[in-house]
N, C-alpha and C positions, 0 to 999 in steps of 0.2 A: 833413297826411298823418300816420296813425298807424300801425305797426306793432304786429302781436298774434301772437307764438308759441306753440305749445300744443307739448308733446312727450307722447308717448305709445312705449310700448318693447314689445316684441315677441322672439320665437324662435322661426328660422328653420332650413331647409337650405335647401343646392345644391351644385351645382358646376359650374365651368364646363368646358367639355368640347364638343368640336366634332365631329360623326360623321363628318363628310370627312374630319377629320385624322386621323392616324395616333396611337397610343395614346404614340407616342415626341414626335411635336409636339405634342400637349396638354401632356404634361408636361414639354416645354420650356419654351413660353409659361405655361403656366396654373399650372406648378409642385405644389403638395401640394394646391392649391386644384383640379386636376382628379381626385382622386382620385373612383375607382368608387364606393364606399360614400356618398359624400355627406360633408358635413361644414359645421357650424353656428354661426350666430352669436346673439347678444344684441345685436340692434337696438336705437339711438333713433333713433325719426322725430322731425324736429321743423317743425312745418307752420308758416307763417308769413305771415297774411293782412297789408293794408293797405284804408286808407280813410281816410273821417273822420268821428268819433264823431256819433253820433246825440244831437243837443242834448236830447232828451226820457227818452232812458236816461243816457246818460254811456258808452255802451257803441262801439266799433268792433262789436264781435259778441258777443253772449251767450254765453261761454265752456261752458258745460253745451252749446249747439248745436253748439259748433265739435268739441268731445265725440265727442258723438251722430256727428255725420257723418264722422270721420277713423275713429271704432270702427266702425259697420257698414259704412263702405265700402273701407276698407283691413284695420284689425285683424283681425278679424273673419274676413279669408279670406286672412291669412298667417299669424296665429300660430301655433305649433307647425306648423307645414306645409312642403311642400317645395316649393320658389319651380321647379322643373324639371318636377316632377309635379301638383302641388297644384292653382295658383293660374294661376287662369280667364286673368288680364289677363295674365299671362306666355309664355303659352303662344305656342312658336315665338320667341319672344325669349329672347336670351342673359340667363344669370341672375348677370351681374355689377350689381354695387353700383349702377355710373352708369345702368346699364336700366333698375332695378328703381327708383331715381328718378324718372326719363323716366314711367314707367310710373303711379304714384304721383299726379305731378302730373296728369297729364291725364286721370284718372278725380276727383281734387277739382278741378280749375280750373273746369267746369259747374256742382257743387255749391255750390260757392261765391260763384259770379256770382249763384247764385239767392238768395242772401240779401244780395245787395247791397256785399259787399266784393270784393277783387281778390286772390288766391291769389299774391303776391309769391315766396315758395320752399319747397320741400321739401329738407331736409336730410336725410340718411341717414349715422349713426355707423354702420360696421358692425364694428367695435373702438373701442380708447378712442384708436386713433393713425390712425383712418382713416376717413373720413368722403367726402362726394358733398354737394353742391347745386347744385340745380338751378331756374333761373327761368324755364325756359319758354324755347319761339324766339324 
């Protein structure tokens, strides 16, 4: 079994922020992070297949594919965008860190079954001291 990382990086908004709660409980729990306005990070993703190399390339997966497929199917429709407004797969989900992993993996875990390796983890920096990963149920 081999393991293959790709990171790719991204900017975003959100915030979290709850319409049941009261404007005084978000800002208990959620702190400057539910502020109204929004506010933004510089993402790295970092996708993380496994398998075992293909004796006739030398490859687990063609790294130009794995590319192709984390940019049109993630990048592509979070960058510069607002993960509360924006972004299809968000919607009605909370737009913290750990969701927006949840989220992530289960739109490549399909992708990637189809090219024959196993989608191990998605990782999500969303500063340089805070990060998420995630491997699936």
């Amino acid at each position: 079994m081999i393991f293959i990382t790709r990171r790719e990086r991204f900017c975003a908004a959100h915030k979290l922020y709850r319409e049941d709660w009261s404007k005084e409980q978000n800002e208990q729990v959620f702190g400057l992070c539910s502020n109204p306005n929004w506010h933004g990070h510089n993402y790295d993703l970092y996708v993380t297949v496994k398998g075992k190399v293909n004796p006739e390339t030398g490859f687990l997966i063609d790294l130009k594919i794995m590319k192709e497929i984390i940019n049109r199917s993630i990048i592509d429709k979070v960058d510069h965008r607002n993960f509360n407004l924006d972004v299809d797969f968000m919607k009605g989900v909370m737009a913290s860190t750990e969701n927006i992993a949840i989220e992530i993996f289960k739109i490549l875990k399909p992708l990637f079954d189809e090219q024959g390796v196993i989608l191990h983890s998605v990782r999500l920096h969303e500063t340089e001291n805070n990060y998420v990963e995630y491997f699936g149920d």
